[in-house]
Each structure stands twice: as C-alpha cells, then as structure tokens.
C-alpha positions in Angstrom: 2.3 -13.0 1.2 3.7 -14.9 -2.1 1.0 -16.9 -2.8 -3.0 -16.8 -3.1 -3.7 -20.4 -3.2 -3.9 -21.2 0.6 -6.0 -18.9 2.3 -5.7 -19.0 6.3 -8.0 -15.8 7.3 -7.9 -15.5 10.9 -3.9 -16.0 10.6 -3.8 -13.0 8.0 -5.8 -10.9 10.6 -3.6 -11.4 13.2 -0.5 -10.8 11.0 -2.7 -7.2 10.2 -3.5 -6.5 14.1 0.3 -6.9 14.9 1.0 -4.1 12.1 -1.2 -1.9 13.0 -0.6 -2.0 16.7 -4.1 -2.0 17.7 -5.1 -2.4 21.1 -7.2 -5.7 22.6 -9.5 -4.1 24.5 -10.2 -1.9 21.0 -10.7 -5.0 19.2 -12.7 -6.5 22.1 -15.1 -3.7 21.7 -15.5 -3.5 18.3 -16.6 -7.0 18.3 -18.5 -7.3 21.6 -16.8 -10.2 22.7 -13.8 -11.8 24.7 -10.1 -11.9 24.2 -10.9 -15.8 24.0 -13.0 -15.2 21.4 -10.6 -12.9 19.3 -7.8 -15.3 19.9 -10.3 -18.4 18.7 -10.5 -16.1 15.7 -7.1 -15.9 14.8 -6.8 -19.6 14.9 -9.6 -20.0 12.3 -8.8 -20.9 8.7 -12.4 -19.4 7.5 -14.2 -16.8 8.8 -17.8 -15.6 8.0 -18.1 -12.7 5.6 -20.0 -10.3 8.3 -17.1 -11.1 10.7 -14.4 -10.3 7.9 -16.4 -7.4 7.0 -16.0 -6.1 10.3 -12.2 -7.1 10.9 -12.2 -5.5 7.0 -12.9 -2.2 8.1 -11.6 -2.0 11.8 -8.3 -2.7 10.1 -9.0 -0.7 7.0 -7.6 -3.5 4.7 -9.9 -5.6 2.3 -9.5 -9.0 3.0 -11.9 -9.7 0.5 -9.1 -8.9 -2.1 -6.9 -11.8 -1.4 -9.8 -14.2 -1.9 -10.0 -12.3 -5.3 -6.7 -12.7 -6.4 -7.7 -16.4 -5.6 -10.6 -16.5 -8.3 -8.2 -14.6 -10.8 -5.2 -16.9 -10.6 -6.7 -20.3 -9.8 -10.6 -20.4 -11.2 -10.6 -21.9 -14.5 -11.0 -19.2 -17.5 -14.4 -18.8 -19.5 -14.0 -20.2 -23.1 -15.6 -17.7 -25.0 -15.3 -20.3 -28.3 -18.3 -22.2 -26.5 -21.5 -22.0 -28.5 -23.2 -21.6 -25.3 -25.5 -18.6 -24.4 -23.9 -16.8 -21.2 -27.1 -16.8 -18.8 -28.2 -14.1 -17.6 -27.7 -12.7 -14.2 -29.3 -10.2 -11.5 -25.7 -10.2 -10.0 -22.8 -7.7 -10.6 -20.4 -9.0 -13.9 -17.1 -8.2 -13.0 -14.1 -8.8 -15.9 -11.6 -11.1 -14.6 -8.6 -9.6 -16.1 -8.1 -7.1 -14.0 -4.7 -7.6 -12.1 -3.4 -6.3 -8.9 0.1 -5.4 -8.4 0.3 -8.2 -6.3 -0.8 -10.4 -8.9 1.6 -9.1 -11.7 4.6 -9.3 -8.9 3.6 -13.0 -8.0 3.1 -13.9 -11.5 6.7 -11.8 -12.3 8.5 -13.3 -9.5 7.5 -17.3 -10.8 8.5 -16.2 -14.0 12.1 -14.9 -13.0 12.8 -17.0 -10.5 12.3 -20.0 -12.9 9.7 -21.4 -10.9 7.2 -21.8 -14.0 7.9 -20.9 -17.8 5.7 -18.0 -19.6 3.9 -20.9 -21.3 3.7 -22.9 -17.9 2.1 -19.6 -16.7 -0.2 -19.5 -19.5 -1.5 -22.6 -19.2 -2.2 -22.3 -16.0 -4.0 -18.6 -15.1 -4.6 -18.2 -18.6 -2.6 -14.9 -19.2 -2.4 -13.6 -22.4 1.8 -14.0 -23.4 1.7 -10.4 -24.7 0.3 -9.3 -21.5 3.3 -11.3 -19.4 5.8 -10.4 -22.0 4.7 -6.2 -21.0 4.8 -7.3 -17.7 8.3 -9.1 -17.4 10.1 -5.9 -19.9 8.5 -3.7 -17.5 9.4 -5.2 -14.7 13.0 -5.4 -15.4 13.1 -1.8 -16.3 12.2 -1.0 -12.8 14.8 -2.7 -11.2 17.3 -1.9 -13.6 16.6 1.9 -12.9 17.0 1.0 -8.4 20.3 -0.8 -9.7 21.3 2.9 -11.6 19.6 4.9 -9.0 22.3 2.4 -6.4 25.1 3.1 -8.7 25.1 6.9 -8.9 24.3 7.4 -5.6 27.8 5.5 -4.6 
C-alpha cells in the first residue's frame, strides 16, 4: 500500500484473505454468518472495531496499524511552545514519533522520487530534518549495498 491517507478497510481485508488463501466456509465460521455477509464486508469502506478485531486476528495482521500510520502522518503535531497545561488523562499516552518501516519507506520514497521536498515533508508530518536526513543516507546505503551485492554476483 503507498499511501495511509485513504483508508478502504473491507477492501484491505480482502486483499489479506486472497494472501493468505483462507477458506470461505473458515471465514464463514469464524464470523457466524453468510458468504453474503462476508462479501458486504469487503465492499465496506469502515468497519466496526469488534469486527476488525476479529478479521485482526483470524488473519493475524493488525489492521489497526494502518489507521495508526494515519494519525502519525496526517494528525496535526502537538506544539509543545503552547502555554497550555496538557490535561490529564485516564487513557493510555502513546508518543507519536514512533515510525514504522512503512512509514520511513513512504516518507523515503516521496522524498526520492521528487514527489515532495524534505522541507515540504516537514511542513507537512512535522519530521524532524535530522531525523529524514538519517533516514534518506540510510536508505541509500541499503540500496547501494543490493546494487554491489548485484554487481559481484554477475
């Protein structure tokens, strides 16, 4: 998938179901319902979380993750110069700089590609430029080494 910014759920379950192979009448089972009704699923653009909680783990592939991506790229970043008091929270505080590997290859690929500019980047999913600077090197050093790897193996 190269992009996080238009979710479609039920059509990345079905992408999923064809990898894996399972069967129908598994799936069918699992769920307690119809092949009309898993079909009708695929076609769906949202899905409830206890539903994708189930698909989640019939599959064995968090779905949940892609949505996450979605927060880290596209939610606006927290100014920490505010003067405001962060409120406080029963809920879990996760820190949003935490990138996937499919995050740093999207983010990588727009860079390379010339799609966006490491400022453009910036701007937008507030990356740090050291941070995409470590990432581009880095990257580039892996595929030189597939290029060498290529070369002496001719």
């Amino acid at each position: 998938m190269k992009t996080f910014k238009n979710i479609n759920a039920g059509a990345l379950i079905k992408q999923r179901v064809l990898e894996s192979d399972i069967d129908i009448s598994r799936i069918c089972n699992f769920f307690s319902c119809t092949e009309v009704e898993i079909e009708y699923m695929y076609e769906q653009k949202n899905i409830d979380t206890d539903i994708l909680l189930k698909w989640s783990k019939l599959l064995e592939y968090d779905f949940f993750r892609i949505y996450s991506q979605h927060l880290i790229l596209f939610s606006p970043q927290s100014n920490v110069y505010t003067n405001q008091k962060e409120k406080n929270t029963s809920l879990p505080q996760f820190r949003k700089n935490i990138y996937t590997k499919e995050v740093i290859d999207f983010i990588v690929e727009l860079i390379q590609t010339g799609e966006k500019n490491i400022n453009q980047v910036v701007d937008k999913y507030g990356i740090p430029k050291t941070t995409l600077h470590r990432w581009t090197v880095k990257y580039r050093k892996h595929e030189n080494n597939k290029t060498k790897l290529k070369t002496l193996n001719k």
